[in-house]
N, C-alpha and C positions, 0 to 999 in steps of 0.2 A: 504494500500500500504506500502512496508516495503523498504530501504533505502536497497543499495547493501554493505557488510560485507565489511572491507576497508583493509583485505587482499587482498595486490596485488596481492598475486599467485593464487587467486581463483577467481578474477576477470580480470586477465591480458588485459583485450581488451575491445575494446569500442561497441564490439556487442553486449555484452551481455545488457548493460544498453538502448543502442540503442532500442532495440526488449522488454524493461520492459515496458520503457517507453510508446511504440507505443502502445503494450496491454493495458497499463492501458490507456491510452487516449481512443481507442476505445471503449473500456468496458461500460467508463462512456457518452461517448456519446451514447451508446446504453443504457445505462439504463437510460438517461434523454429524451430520443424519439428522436433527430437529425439524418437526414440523413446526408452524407457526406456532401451532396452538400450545406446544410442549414448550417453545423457548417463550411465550411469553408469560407462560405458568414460573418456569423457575427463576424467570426475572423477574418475579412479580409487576409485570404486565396485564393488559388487555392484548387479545388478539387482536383487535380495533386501530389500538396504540401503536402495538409493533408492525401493525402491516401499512399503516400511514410514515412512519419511522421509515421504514425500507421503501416504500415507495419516495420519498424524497417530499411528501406533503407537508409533514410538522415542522415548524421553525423554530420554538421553544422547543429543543431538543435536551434534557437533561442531564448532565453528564455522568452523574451516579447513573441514570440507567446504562449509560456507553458501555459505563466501566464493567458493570453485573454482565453486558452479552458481553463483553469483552472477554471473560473470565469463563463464561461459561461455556462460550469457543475455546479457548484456549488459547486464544491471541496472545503473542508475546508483548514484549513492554515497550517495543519500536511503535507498530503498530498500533499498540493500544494508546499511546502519546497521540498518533497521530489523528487517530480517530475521535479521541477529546479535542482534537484542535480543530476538527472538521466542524464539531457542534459549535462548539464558538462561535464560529465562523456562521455556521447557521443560524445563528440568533440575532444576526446584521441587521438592521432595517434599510432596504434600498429607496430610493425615491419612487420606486411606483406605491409603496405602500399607503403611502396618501391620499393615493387614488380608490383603497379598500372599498368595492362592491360596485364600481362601474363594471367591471370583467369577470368571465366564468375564471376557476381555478387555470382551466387549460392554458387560458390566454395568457393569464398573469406569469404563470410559468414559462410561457414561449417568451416572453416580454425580458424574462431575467436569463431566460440562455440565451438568446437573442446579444442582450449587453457581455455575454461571455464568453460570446461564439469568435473564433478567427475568421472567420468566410461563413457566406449568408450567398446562395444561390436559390433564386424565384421565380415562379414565371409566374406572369399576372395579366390580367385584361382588362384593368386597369393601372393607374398608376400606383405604386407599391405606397404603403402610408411611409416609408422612411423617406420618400423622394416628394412627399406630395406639398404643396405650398396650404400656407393659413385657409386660403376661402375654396380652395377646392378639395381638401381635408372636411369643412364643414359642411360644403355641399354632401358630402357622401357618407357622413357621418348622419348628419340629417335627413336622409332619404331614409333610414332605418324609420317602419310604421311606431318601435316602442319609443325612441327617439325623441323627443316631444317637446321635452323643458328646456328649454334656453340655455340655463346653469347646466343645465344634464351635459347638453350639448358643447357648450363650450368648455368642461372639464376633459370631455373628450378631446378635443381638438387639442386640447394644453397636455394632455397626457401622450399624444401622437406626434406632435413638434417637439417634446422634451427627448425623444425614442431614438429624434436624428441627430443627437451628440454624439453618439457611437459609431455614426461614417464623418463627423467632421471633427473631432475631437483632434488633438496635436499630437496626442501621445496613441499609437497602434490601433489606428480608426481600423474599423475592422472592412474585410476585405467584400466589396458588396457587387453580384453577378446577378444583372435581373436582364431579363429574358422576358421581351416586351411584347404580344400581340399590337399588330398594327390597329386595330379597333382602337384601343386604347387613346390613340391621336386623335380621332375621329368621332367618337361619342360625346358627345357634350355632357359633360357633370359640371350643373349650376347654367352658366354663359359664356358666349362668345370669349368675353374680355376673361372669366376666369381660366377659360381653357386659355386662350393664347399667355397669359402669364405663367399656367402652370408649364404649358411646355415650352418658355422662353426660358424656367428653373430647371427645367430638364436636359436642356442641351448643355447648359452652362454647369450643373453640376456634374452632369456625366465625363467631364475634363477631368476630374479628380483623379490620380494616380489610385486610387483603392475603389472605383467603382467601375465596372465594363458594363454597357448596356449596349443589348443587340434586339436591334426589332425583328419579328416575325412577319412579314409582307405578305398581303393577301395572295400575291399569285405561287407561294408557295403553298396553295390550299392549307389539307388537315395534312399534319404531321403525328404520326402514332402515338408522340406523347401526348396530345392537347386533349385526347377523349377523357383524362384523367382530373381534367380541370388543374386547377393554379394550387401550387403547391411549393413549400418551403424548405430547405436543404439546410443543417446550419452543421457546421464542422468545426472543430474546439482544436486548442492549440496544445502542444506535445508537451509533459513535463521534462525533466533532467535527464530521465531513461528513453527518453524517445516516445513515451506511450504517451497515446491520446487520454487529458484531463477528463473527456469525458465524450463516449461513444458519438460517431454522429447523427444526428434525427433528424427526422421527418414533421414538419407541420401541416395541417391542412385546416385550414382557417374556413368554418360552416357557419358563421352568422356569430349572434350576440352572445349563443350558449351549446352550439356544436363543432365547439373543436376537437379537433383530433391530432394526436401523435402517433408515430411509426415507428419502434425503434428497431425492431427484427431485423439485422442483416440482409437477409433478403429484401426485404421491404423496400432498407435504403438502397441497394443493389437498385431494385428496379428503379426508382424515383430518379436516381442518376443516370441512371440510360435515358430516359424519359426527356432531361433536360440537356442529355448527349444531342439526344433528335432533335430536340428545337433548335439548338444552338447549332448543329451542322446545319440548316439551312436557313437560319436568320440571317440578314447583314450585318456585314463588319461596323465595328464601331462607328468609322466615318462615314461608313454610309447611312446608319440608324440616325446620326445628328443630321445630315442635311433633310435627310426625308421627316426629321422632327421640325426642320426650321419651315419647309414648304408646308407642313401641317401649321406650324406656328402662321404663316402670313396668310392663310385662308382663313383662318379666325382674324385674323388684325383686319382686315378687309370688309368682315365680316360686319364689323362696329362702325367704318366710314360711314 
């Protein structure tokens, strides 16, 4: 078990160590033969408890209970250090936390690996919320029928721009691959004037040395991946041993209260092929920006 790099910017949030932990606790309860139900008896646990623990849910994680599975695995004293240091760490409060009960759990989770991800590949058909500007964020936030309150709504919009500090950040902005449906230029969210701003923000941020964007153009019809709908890739950066901090997933973003994760090897296997195919036949960066700017002058026209 290896201790998290104590670079803040690569670790900003408390999910990440949350979701180490719970793996390594599971791990070794399965390689010492405990069912759930047996190791959270002789931790005096709830099965409830330890199975939120291992899944990476709970944040007040306690470290007396660490230390009781610690022991009752048989963890040595490396390990078991380091395992208390992960609760810690899980007891962080990140800045989404303020935001508590606008987002299902899923979300808020995708939210905190998201800030701890190295690389974030997406394909979207529309513009991804890390890229999107203030009024065309609100447009599409507002288009939800629960959506309703004002305050509701502009909490959300402040919680969506605060999300894009981690591709403009100074210190290891993370590395961001979106895989753009040509629709996207094309559909109006809000107006004329918001669309032509947003993708006056889009050509000018996709310059960014940590961002690739490639459109999908209509005359490359379906591409095998698109029946899959828009789906999110995020890949975590290696500790001291080379090993991945933390496995990489899958997102799939269903609305206000059905998200979904992938973690199964296979799973991300395929998702990666998926974004393999769009991206073999999208265009090149430079080509995505000028066909963004000719989108862009047909909305500017649009307002004469």
């Amino acid at each position: 078990m290896t201790e998290l790099d104590g670079d803040a910017e690569a670790a900003p949030t408390s999910t990440l160590p949350r979701r180490q932990l719970g793996r390594f606790l599971r791990e070794r309860r399965d390689a010492n033969g405990f069912t759930l139900a047996a190791a959270a008896k002789l931790a005096d646990l709830s099965s409830s408890a330890l199975q939120r623990v291992e899944a990476g849910q709970t944040q007040k994680v306690r470290k007396q209970d660490v230390r009781a599975l610690c022991e009752l695995y048989d963890v040595d004293d490396v390990d078991t250090r380091a395992a208390m240091d992960l609760a810690v760490l899980a007891r962080s409060q990140s800045w989404y936390h303020a935001y508590g009960g606008l987002y299902s759990d899923a979300y808020n989770m995708h939210v905190g690996l998201e800030a701890a991800a190295q690389q974030q590949t997406t394909y979207h058909e529309h513009v991804p919320g890390l890229l999107q500007t203030p009024e065309y964020a609100r447009s599409i936030i507002g288009a939800y029928p629960g959506f309703t309150s004002s305050d509701d709504i502009d909490r959300r919009v402040e919680h969506r721009l605060k999300r894009q500090s981690i591709i403009t950040r100074r210190t290891n902005p993370m590395m961001f691959e979106v895989l753009l449906h040509e629709s996207a230029l094309h559909r109006v969210i809000g107006s004329s004037m918001v669309m032509a701003r947003q993708l006056r923000h889009l050509a000018e941020i996709s310059k960014r040395d940590n961002i690739i964007l490639q459109v999908h153009p209509y005359e490359e019809g379906m591409t095998w991946g698109m029946p899959h709908g828009m789906f999110t890739i995020l890949s975590f950066a290696t500790d001291g041993r080379g090993e991945s901090v933390e496995p990489p997933i899958v997102f799939l973003e269903g609305g206000p209260s059905q998200d979904v994760y992938l973690e199964k090897p296979e799973e991300v296997r395929l998702y990666s092929e998926l974004a393999s195919a769009i991206r073999s036949t999208s265009l090149d960066e430079s080509q995505s920006r000028e066909l963004i700017r000719r989108a862009t002058r047909e909305f500017e026209r649009d307002q004469a």
